[in-house]
Structures are given as C-alpha cells and as structure tokens.
C-alpha positions, 0 to 999 in steps of 0.5 A: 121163482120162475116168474122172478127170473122172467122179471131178472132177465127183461131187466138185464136185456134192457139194461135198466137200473135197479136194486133187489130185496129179496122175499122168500116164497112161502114154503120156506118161511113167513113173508116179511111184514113190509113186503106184505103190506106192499103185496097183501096177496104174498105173491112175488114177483112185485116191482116198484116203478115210479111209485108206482106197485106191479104184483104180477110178472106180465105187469111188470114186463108190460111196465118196462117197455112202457117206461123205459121206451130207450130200451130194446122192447120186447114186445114189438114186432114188425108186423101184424103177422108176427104179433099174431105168432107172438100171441099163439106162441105164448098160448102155446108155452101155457100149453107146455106148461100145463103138460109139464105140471100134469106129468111131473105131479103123476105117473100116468102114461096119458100125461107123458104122451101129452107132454111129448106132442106139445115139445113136439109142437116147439121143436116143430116151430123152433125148427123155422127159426134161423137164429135160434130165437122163437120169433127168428130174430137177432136176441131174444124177445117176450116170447123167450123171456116166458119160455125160458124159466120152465124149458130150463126147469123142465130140463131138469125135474124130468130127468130126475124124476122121470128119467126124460132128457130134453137138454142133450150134449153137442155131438160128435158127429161133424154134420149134425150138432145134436143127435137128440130128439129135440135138437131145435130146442137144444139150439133154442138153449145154446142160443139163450145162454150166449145172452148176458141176460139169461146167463146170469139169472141160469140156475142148475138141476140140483136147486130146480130139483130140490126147489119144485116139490115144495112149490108144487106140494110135491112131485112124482118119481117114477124108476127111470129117472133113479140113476139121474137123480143119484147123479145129480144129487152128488150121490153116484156117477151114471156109471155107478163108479163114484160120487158125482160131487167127488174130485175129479169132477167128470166134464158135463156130470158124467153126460147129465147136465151140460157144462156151462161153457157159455161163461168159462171152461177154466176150472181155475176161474171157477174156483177163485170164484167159490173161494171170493163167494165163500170168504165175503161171507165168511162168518155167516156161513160158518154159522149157517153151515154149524145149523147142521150141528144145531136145533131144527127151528119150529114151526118147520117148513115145506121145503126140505132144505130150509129152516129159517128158525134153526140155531147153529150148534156154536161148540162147532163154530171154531172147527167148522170155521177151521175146515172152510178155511182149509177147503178156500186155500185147496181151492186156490190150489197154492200148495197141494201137498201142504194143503193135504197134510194140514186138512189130515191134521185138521181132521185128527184134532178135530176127532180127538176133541169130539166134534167129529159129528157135529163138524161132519152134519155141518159141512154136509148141510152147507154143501146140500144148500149150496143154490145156483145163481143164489150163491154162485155159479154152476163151475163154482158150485161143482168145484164147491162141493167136491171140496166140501166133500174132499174135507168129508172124507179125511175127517171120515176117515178118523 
C-alpha cells in the first residue's frame, strides 16, 4: 500500500518506536473484525498514537512531528519561500498522480502525452536540486516521503504494461551518469535509496506489477510493454534467450530493473538471506506453498495471486517439505555437486510416488508469491526464485 509505505518510512527517518499489525487490503480478503471496529471505513493505513486513532496517512505524518517534536521534521522549512515551494510541489505530485492512473488504466495517446509534460515538470525541478532532494536538502523531507511510493510504482507498472522506462541504469559514459530522458529523476531515486529509511520499505517491479490491478480494478496493456513484462515476470529474458528467473541470474534483469547495489552486490549475502527467511517459517511455507496442490478458497478474491481461503493439498506436505529444504542447502552453495545429485534423486522419488504434479503446482505457486519487502529483499528474491525454479527443472525432467 503506498500510503503505508509514506507512513513505514517517516517512522524509520524518525526513528520513533513502533510495532506493526498487519491488514490486508480488501482485494485480497475480508478485514478483521478489531481492525474495523478501529477504522470503520476500512482504510489503512491507521495509527494508534497516545490513545489517540489516525485513519489517514497526511494525519498521521502531521501527527508525528507534532508528538514526536525530538525528531527531525518533516515539514519544517527554512522560509516562507520554501514552504511556498513545499505547498506547490506536493500540488504537483497530485498532478503526477493523476496522469499516471489515466494512463495506465487506458490506451489513449492524450493520456501518455500528459503523463510525460508532468515528468517533464519534476525533471525540470529536480534539476535545481543539488543534492538530489526535491527541497535541495541533506535527507529527505515530506515532499519525498509522498513522492516516493508512486515514482517507484510508476517506474514499474509503465514498463510493464506500457513499455515506458523512467528508472534507467547508470551509464558508462564518464561525463554523464545517465544517458536517459529523465536523468534528474533518476538521481532523485539514487539519492532516496542510500536513505535507511526508504531502503527498507523499497519494493520490486514483480510485487508492484501484480499488486496494482487489483487495487485499481485493473490496468491497460498495450504491445510496448510485451517484452518487459515476459522479463519481469520470470518468463523471458529481453534477448529471448531464457527465463529471467533462471541461474545464472543476469546482473540488473537483463537491463530491466536496476540491482539494488545501495544494500549489497554479494550474491552470497543475499542467499543467506533467502535461506534464514525460508527456514524461520519453515512449516508455514511448506503449507502455504502445497495450496497449489490444494482447493482454491470461496468466495475468490480480486487479486490473482491471493487466496486467503485455499487449503493446502496435505499428500504433498512431505515431498514439497523435502524440495524446499534442497533449494536452502543450493542456496548455502556447501557442496554443489552433492546438492546436484541429492535434488535428481529427490526429483526421481518424487515422480515414482506420484506427486510430480501436485509438487510441481506447489513449489510454482510459492515462487509467483514471493513479495518484496513482505518476504524478503530484491538479491534475495532474485536468488529465491531462480532456485525455486532450478528445483523446477530436475523434477521436469522426470
């Protein structure tokens, strides 16, 4: 939710306590009863602060630097004149907005001239700003905060629907960083993901791409964005050579999503990280992933990727169990070879007692939900993946 993440991040740049429940959005199943007595609209986010309920994100930010007064504030500016500029940049980010969603909810070419004069207009301002900031200052303030959850979801949903790059990466060429259209705005982005703050609230293109049509009650493909979408979605690489999602992973998906080098470019970090999310949780995956096997739940929901009501198939807990650990031990890389030959036995027992099938829908239907930052980050959901479907391929070949 993009209003979440505004919230998620004040709270990390202010470094103020606080705890999380989490509440689905409607489109993937019914609210719980506790969290619609508290917001009887059903909106989120909502904050409890002093005993006190905000329902609305704006609240809630206001809230903060108003209680919390020790932290650095958002909203304070050093003079009337910049608050003026504070006020019409925020009007401006509604204005982005409002492009963005005309656009990726039709075709029409009057939309995608309209979206491009308003990127146009924060390229032109970003372009003043010496440190990368929208207000020009050392960290980010309000107006980064509610620009930064739909740049980032912009980035993503017109690649892959429209065929439109916004986030480029860096160029070779020594005198200018990016050779893009949009080169302030990619530097906007460099400068927000070396904030703590905005790193950990960061998702990828996958979860924003399957995430909005839901929401939005859908979203309009048109031919440009095929290619984009094939390489996000694990499908293709942009050469058509491979999957995307298949080892060895190309650095930055083939040129489609920049790696997340702001955290770590060790590969083997973001593999131990996938193997502690995986193990943590152990059973539970094992019985979330083996719904692919299982009964879809009813009523269905909006979302594809959700079913909140599904039952696992349990005759598939043992071998699906049994493959995840295989993928955990690849991951750690301890001995290659061993790990070759114990997931093609693996693959073999599991053909000859059947559940081929079953094992096959349930390892796919974990590795299609695997969300960022939900479940983990972007290296370690790359690395994820490609051994989900590493595992994919010796049981195939059965």
């Amino acid at each position: 939710c993009p209003y979440c993440q505004k919230v998620w991040m004040a709270l990390e740049h202010k470094r103020i306590p606080y705890s999380v429940q989490r509440v689905n959005m409607r489109c993937y199943g019914d609210k719980i009863k506790e969290f619609m007595k508290l917001q009887p609209n059903g909106q989120i986010p909502v904050a409890v602060i002093d005993g006190v309920v905000y329902g609305q994100s704006n609240d809630i930010l206001a809230a903060l630097d108003v209680k919390f007064p020790d932290t650095p504030k958002l909203s304070e500016f050093s003079s009337q004149d910049q608050q003026q500029k504070a006020k019409e940049l925020l009007r401006l980010e509604r204005s982005l907005f409002s492009a963005w969603m005309y656009w990726l909810t039709s075709s029409s070419r009057d939309a995608r001239k309209e979206f491009i004069n308003c990127l146009d207009q924060v390229e032109n301002v970003l372009s003043t700003s010496q440190t990368g900031f929208f207000m020009g200052g050392k960290s980010m303030s309000i107006v980064d905060i509610q620009f930064a959850p739909f740049l980032e979801r912009m980035a993503a949903s017109l690649l892959f629907y429209k065929g439109f790059q916004i986030r480029f990466l860096p160029s070779s060429t020594a005198n200018e960083k990016y050779s893009s259209l949009f080169p302030h705005v990619n530097k906007w982005f460099d400068a927000m993901e070396k904030c703590e703050a905005y790193q950990v609230t960061k998702s990828d293109y996958y979860t924003h791409c399957w995430d909005l049509p839901p929401q939005l009650g859908g979203c309009t493909y048109e031919s440009n964005g095929e290619v984009f979408e094939r390489a996000i979605n694990g499908e293709r690489t942009l050469d058509g050579m491979r999957g995307s999602w298949e080892l060895p992973l190309q650095p930055h998906n083939g040129g489609v999503e920049p790696d997340w080098t702001f955290i770590s470019s060790d590969e083997e970090t973001a593999k131990r990280e996938a193997v502690e999310r995986l193990t943590a949780n152990h059973a539970s995956v094992v019985r979330f992933a083996s719904r692919g096997a299982g009964r879809k739940g009813m009523p269905p929901v909006s979302a594809a990727l959700s079913d909140p009501n599904a039952t696992p198939d349990e005759s598939v807990l043992v071998s699906v169990d049994a493959v995840l650990r295989c993928v955990a031990v690849a991951l750690l890389d301890v001995d290659v070879k061993a790990v070759e030959e114990d997931m093609k036995a693996l693959a073999l027992h599991i053909s000859r007692v059947g559940h081929q099938d079953g094992v096959i829908k349930s390892i796919s239907y974990l590795r299609d939900r695997v969300g960022v930052p939900r479940d983990m980050r972007l290296p370690a959901a790359r690395q994820f993946r490609a051994y989900l479907n590493w595992a994919l391929a010796h049981i195939l070949e059965n």
